[in-house]
C-alpha positions as CSV (number, residue, x, y, z in Angstrom):
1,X,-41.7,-24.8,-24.4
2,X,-38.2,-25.2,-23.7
3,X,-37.8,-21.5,-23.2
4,X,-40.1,-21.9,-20.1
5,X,-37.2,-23.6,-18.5
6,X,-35.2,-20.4,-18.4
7,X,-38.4,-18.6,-17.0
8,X,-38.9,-20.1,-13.8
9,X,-35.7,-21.7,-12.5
10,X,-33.1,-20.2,-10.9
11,X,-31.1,-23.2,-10.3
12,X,-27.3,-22.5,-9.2
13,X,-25.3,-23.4,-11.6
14,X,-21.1,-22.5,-12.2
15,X,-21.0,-19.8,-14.7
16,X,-23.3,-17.7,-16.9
17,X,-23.0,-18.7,-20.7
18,X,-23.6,-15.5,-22.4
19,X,-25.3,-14.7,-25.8
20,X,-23.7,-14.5,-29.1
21,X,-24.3,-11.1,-30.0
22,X,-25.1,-9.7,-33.0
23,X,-26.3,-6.5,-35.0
24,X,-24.6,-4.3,-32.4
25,X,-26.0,-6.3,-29.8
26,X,-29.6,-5.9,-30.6
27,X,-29.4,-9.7,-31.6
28,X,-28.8,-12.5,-29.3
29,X,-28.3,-16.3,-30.1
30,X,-27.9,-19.5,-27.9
31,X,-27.1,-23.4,-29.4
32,X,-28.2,-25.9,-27.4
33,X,-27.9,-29.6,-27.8
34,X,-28.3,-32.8,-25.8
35,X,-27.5,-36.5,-25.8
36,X,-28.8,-39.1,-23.8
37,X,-28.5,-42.8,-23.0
38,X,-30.8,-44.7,-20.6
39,X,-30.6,-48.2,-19.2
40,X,-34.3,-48.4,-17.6
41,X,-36.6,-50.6,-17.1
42,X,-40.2,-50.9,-15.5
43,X,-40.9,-53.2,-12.3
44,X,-42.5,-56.6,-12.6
45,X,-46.5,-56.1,-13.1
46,X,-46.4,-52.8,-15.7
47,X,-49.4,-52.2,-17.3
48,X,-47.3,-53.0,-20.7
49,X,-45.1,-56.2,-19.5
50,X,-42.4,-55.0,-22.8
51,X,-41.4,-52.4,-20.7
52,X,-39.7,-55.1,-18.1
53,X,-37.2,-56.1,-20.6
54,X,-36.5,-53.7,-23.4
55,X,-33.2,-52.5,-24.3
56,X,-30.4,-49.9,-23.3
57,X,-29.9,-47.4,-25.8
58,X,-29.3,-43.7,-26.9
59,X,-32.0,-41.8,-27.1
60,X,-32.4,-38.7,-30.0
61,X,-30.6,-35.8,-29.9
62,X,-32.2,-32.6,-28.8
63,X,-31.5,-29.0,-30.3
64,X,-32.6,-25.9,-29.9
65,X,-32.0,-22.4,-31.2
66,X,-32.8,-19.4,-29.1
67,X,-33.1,-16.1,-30.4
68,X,-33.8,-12.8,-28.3
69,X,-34.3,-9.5,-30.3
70,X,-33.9,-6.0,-28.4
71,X,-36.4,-4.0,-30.1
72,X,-35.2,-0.9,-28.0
73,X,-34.6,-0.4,-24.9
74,X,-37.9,-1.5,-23.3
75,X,-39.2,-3.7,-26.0
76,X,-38.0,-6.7,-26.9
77,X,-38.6,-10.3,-28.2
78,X,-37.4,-13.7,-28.1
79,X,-38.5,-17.0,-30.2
80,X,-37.3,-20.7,-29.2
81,X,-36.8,-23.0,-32.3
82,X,-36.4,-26.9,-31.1
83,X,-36.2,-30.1,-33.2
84,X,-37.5,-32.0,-30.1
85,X,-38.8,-35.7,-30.0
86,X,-40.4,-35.4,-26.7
87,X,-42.8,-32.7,-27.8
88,X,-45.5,-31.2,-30.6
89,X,-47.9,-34.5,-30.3
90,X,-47.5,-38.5,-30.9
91,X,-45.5,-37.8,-34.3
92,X,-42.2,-36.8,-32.4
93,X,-40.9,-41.0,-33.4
94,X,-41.0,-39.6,-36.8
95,X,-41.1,-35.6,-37.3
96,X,-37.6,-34.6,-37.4
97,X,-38.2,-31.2,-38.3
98,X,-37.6,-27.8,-36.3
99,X,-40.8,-26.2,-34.7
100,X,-41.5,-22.5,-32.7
101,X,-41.2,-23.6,-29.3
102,X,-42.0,-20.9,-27.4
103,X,-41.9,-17.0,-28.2
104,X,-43.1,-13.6,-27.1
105,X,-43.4,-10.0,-27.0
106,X,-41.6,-8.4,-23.7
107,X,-42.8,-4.6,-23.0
108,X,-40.9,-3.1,-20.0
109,X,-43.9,-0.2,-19.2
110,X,-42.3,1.7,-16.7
111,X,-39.6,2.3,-19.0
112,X,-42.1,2.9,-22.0
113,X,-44.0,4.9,-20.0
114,X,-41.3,7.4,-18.8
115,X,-40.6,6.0,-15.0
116,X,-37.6,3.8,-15.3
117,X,-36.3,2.6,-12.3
118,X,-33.0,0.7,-11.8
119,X,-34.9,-1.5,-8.8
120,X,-38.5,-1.5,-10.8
121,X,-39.6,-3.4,-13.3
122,X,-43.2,-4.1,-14.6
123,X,-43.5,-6.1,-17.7
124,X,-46.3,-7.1,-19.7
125,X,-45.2,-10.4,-22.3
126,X,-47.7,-11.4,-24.6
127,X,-47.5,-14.7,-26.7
128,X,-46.2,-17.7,-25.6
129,X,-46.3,-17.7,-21.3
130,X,-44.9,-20.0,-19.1
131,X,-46.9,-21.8,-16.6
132,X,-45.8,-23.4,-13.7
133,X,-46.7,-23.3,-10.0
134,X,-43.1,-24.8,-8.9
135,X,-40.1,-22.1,-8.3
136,X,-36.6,-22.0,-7.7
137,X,-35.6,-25.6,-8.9
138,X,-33.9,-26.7,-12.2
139,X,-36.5,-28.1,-15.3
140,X,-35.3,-29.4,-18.1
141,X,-37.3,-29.2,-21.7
142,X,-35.4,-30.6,-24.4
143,X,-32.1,-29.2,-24.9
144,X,-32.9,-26.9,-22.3
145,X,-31.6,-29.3,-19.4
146,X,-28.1,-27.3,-17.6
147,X,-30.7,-25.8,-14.9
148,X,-31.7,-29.5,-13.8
149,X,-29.1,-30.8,-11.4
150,X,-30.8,-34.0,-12.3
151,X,-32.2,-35.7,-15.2
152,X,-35.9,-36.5,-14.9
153,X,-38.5,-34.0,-14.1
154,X,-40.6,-34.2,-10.8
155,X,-43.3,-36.6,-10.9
156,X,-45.8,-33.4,-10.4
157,X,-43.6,-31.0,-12.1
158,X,-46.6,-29.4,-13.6
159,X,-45.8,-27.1,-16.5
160,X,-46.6,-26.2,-20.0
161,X,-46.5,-23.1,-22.8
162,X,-49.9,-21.4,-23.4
163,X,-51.2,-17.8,-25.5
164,X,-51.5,-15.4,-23.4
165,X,-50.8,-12.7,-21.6
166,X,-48.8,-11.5,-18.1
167,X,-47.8,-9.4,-16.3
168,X,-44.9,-9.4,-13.9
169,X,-44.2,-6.5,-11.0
170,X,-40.4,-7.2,-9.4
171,X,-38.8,-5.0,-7.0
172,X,-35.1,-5.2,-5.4
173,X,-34.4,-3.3,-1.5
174,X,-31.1,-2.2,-0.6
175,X,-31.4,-3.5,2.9
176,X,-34.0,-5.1,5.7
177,X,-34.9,-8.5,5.6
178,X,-37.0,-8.9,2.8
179,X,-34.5,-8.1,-0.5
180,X,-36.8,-8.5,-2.8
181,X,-40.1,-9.1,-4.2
182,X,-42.3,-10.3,-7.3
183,X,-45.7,-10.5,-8.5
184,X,-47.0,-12.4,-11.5
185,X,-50.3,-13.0,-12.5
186,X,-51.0,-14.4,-16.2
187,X,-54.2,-15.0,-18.6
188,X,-53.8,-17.9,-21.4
189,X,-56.2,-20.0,-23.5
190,X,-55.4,-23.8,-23.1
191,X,-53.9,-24.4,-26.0
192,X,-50.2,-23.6,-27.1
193,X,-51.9,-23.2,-30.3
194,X,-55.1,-22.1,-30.9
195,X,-58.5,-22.8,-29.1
196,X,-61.8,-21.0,-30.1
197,X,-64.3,-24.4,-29.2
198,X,-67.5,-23.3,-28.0
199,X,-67.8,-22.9,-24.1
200,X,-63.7,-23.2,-24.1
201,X,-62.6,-21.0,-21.0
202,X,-59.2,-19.1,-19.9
203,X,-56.1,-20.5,-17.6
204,X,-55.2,-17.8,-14.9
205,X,-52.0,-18.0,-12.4
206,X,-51.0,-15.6,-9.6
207,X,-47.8,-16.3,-7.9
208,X,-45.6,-14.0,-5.4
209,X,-42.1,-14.5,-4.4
210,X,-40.3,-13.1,-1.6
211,X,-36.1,-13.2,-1.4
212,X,-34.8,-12.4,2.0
213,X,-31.6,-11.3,3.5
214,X,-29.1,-14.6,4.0
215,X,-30.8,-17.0,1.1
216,X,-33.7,-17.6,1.8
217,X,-36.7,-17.4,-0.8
218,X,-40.1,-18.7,-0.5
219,X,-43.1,-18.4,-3.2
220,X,-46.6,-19.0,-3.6
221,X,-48.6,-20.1,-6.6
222,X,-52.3,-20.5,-7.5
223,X,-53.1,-21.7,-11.0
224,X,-56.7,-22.1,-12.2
225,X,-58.2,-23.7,-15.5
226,X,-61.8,-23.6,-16.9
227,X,-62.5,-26.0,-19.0
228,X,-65.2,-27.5,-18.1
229,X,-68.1,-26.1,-19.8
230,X,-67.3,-28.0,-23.1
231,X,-68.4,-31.2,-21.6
232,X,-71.3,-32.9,-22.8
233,X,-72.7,-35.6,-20.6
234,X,-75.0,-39.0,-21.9
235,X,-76.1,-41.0,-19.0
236,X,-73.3,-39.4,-16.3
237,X,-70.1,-39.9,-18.7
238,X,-68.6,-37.4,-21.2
239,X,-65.8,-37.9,-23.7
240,X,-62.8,-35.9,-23.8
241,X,-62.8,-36.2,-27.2
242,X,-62.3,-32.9,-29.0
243,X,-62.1,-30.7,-26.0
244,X,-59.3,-28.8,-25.1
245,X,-57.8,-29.3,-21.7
246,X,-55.1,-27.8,-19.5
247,X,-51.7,-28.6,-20.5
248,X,-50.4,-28.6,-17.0
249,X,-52.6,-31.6,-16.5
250,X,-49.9,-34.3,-16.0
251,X,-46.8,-32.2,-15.8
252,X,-44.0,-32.0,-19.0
253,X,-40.5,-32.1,-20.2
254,X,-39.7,-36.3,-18.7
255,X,-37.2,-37.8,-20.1
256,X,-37.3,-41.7,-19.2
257,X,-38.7,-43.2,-22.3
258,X,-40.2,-46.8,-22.8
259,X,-40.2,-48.9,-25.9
260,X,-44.2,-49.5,-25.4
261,X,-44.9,-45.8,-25.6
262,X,-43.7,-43.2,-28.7
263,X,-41.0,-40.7,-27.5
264,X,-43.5,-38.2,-27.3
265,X,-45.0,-39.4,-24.6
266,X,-44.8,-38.6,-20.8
267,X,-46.3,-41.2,-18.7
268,X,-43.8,-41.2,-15.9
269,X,-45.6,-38.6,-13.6
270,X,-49.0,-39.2,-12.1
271,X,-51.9,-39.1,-14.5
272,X,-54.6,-38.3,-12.2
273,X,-56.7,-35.3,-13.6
274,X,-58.3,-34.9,-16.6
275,X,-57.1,-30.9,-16.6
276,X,-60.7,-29.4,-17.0
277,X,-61.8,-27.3,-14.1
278,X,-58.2,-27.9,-12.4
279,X,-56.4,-26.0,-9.5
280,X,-53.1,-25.9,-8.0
281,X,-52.1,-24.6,-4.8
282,X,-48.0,-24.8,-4.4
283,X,-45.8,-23.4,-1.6
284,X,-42.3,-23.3,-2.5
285,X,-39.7,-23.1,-0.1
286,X,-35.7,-22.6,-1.0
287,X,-32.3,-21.9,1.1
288,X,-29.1,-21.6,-0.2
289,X,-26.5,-21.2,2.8
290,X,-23.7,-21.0,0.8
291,X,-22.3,-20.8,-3.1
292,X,-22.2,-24.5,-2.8
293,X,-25.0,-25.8,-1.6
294,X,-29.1,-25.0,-2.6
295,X,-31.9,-26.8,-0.3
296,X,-35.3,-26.7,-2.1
297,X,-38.8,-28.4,-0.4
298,X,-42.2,-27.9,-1.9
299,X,-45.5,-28.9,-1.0
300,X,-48.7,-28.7,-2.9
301,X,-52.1,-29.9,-3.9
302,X,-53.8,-29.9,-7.4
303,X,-57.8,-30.4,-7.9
304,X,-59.8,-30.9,-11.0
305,X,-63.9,-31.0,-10.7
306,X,-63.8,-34.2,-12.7
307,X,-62.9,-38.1,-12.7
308,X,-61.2,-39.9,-15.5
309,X,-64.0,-43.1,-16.0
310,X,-64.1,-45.9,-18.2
311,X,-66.6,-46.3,-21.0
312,X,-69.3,-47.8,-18.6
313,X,-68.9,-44.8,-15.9
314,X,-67.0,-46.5,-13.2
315,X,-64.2,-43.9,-12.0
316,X,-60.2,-45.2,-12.9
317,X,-57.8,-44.0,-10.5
318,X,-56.0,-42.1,-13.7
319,X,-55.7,-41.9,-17.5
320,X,-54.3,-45.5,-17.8
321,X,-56.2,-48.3,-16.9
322,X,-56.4,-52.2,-17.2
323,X,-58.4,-53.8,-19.8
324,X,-62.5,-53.2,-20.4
325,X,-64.5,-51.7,-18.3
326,X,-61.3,-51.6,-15.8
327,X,-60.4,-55.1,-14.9
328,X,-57.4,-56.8,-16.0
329,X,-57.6,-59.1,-18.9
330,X,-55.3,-61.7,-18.9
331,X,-53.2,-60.5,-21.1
332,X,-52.5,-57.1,-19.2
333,X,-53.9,-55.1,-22.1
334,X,-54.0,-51.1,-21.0
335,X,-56.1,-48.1,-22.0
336,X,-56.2,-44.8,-22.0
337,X,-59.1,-43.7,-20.7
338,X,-60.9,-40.9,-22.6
339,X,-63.7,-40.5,-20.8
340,X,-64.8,-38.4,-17.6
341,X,-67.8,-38.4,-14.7
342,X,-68.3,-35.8,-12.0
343,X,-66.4,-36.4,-9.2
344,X,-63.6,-34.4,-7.8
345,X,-59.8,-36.0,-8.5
346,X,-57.2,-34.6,-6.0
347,X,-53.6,-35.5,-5.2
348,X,-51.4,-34.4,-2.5
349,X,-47.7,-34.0,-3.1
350,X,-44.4,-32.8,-1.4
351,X,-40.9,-32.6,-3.2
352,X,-37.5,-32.1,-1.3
353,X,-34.3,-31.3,-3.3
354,X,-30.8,-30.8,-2.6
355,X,-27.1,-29.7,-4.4
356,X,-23.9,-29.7,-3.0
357,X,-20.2,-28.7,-5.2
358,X,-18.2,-30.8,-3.5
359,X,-15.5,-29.1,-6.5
360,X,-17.1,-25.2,-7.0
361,X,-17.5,-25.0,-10.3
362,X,-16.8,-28.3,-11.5
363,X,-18.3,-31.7,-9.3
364,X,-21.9,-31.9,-7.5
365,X,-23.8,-34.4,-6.2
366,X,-28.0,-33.9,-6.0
367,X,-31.0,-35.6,-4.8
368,X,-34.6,-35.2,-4.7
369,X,-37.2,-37.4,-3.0
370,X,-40.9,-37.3,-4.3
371,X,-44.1,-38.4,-3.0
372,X,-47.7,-38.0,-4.8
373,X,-50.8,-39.3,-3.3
374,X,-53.9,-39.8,-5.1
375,X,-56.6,-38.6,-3.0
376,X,-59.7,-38.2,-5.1
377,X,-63.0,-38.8,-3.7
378,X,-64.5,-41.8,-6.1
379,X,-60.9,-43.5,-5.9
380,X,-60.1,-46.1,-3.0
381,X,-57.8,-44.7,-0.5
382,X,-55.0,-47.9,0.1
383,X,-52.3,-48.3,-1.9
384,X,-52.6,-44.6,-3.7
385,X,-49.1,-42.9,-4.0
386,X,-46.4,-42.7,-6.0
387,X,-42.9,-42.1,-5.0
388,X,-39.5,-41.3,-6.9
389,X,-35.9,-41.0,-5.4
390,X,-33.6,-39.3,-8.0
391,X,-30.0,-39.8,-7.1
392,X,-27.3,-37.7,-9.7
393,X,-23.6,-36.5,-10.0
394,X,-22.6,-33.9,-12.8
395,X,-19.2,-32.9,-13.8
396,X,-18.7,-29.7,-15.7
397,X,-16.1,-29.6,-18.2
398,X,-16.5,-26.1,-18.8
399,X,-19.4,-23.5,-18.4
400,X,-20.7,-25.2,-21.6
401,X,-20.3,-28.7,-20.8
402,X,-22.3,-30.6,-18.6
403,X,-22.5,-34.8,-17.8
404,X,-25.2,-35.8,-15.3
405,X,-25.8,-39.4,-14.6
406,X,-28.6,-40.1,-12.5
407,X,-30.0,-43.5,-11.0
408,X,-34.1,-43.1,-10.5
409,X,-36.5,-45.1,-8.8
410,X,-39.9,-45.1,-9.1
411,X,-42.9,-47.4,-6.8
412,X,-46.5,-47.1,-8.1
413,X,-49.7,-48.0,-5.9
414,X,-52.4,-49.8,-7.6
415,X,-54.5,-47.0,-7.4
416,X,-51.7,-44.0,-7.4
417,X,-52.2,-42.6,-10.7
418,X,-49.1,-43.7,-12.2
419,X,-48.9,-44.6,-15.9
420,X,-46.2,-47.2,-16.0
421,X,-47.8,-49.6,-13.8
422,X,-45.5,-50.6,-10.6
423,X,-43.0,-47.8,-11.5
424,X,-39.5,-48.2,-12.8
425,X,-35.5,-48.1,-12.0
426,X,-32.3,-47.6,-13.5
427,X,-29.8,-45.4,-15.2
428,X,-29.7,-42.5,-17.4
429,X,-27.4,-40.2,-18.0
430,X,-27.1,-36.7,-20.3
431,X,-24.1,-34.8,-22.0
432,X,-25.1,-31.3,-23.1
433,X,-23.8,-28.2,-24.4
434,X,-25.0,-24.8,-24.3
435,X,-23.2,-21.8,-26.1
């Protein structure tokens, strides 16, 4: 998945770090690495109290290797290969071994098909695709972090790898206000590996993008999952267990991590949907008025057809609840709820970033602001949002060398979704290298 990042951000950052080249240039090859230390810790009243005092530390080193093939001309084909804690299921404390990350088949057909254009494209990928309904802003995976002025994902950043297919129609103007112009649509199973379950269905996204004349570029997403036909209900409540469900869910790729949970979690977002019959609607908005500076806003809302329940049936405001039957023992003890009743789950969200170099090429500041409400039908509507202000500097020591430091802090509602319990604050900071 960490290739996604390169997929759909266009984040500004100083220079381009090209490819090693190899085999006459039919061969490319990136390194990428990343070190992190955090000193974080969650607000009084978590749903596990060890997060409110645990310790500041390094966290493990990401790496990836990314190789891009040029078959031809028109064909080529690319493979990511990470040794990644934060990833490939809830032995990343432990598996220290390399894994295929993302990869894919690129076919250019206009050029394959005898009608190359040099302001045409139309490409079909097939293999691993990259969904997302967010554009234009920096996301880290791994490694795979330069893009991110900050350090933490969004708090509904959601995105994941699938196997698939898409196809992608872009088109640049010489002049007039609109400069240029894409079209994307995509069909996946929900699975990054495989997924042939009985009554399984497909993941679709259609998203268009318009750049006009003095940096401006706005895009529109729709992503759609259908999954749930694999449900089986006894007296209103079905398990999740077994079932494959939408990887975009909960969102991907944070990197705040809490001694109660294994590093291959990501319960710093909002947890609301179960990621069966789910739908996103995203508008994404972005300015950049000069070299220096990039103003991103987006505004959204993401749907599933179901609720995440306890055992009894009584609808929980997300996947992590308190104690049985969702009241609070005395001892704070959480769950994860894996079970689900009918019931549409909703939230509302909005995300506003900006970068400035106050040294071109070298210093910036950035901040985002993030607010998520949970506004599902079954779930009370007081105290139901999440927010996040994300505060960082990086310094690049050269166009391979970046050091971010970023302060976060996160408030969770009662009834917001959120996974930590009352959210979190503190420092983290990155050094990473990409060549």
């Amino acid at each position: 998945m960490s290739l996604l990042a390169t997929a759909i951000m266009t984040a500004s950052i100083p220079a381009q770090v090209n490819a090693a080249e190899f085999l006459d240039g039919l061969a490319e090859v990136n390194f990428l690495a990343m070190q992190n230390y955090q000193a974080i810790q969650a607000k009084e009243g978590a749903f596990r109290p060890v997060d409110e005092e645990q310790s500041s530390g390094f966290g493990r080193i990401r790496v990836n290797l990314m190789f891009k093939f040029h078959l031809n001309e028109y064909i080529t084909a690319d493979v990511d290969i990470a040794e990644e804690p934060n990833d490939f299921g809830n032995n990343g404390d432990r598996d220290f071994s390399f894994h295929q990350d993302y990869a894919g088949i690129e076919f250019e057909l206009l050029g394959l098909s005898g009608m190359a254009s040099d302001d045409s494209n139309l490409t079909l990928r097939v293999g691993n695709i990259g969904g997302s309904p967010f554009q234009f802003k920096g996301f880290q995976d791994g490694a795979d972090n330069q893009g991110n002025a900050l350090i933490g994902n969004g708090i509904t950043d959601y995105a994941t790898a699938e196997n698939g297919a898409q196809l992608s129609y872009s088109k640049t103007l010489d002049s007039g206000m609109i400069r240029a112009y894409n079209v994307t649509g995509h069909i996946t199973t929900s699975s990054f590996g495989e997924a042939f379950q009985e009554d399984r269905g497909f993941n679709y996204r259609l998203q268009g993008t318009l750049e006009f004349a003095g940096g401006f570029k706005a895009g529109l997403n729709f992503l759609q999952a259908n999954q749930g036909d694999q449900l089986r209900f006894n007296n209103g409540v079905a398990s999740l267990d077994g079932l494959t469900t939408t990887n975009y869910r909960f969102g991907d790729g944070e990197n705040y991590n809490f001694s109660a949970s294994p590093s291959s979690e990501r319960d710093t977002h909002v947890g609301v949907m179960p990621g069966l019959d789910q739908a996103i609607m995203q508008l994404n908005l972005a300015y950049q008025p000069s070299p220096e500076t990039s103003l991103i806003f987006m505004i959204g809302k993401a749907t599933d057809d179901y609720t995440f329940a306890d055992a009894a049936g009584n609808a929980v405001a997300g996947i992590t609840y308190f104690g049985v039957d969702g009241v609070a023992d005395p001892n704070g003890t959480t769950f994860d709820s894996n079970s689900v009743i009918r019931g549409e789950s909703s939230v509302k969200y909005y995300t506003f970033e900006a970068q400035h170099y106050f040294i071109p090429n070298k210093f910036y500041v950035a901040a985002r602001y993030a607010e998520a409400e949970n506004t599902s039908d079954l779930i009370e509507q007081t105290d139901n949002t999440v927010e996040r202000i994300q505060v960082a500097a990086g310094y690049w020591f050269n166009d391979k060398t970046l050091l971010k430091v970023e302060y976060v802090d996160q408030d969770e509602g009662a009834n917001s979704g959120g996974q930590i319990g009352t959210g979190f604050d503190g420092f983290t900071s990155e050094i990473s290298i990409k060549f």
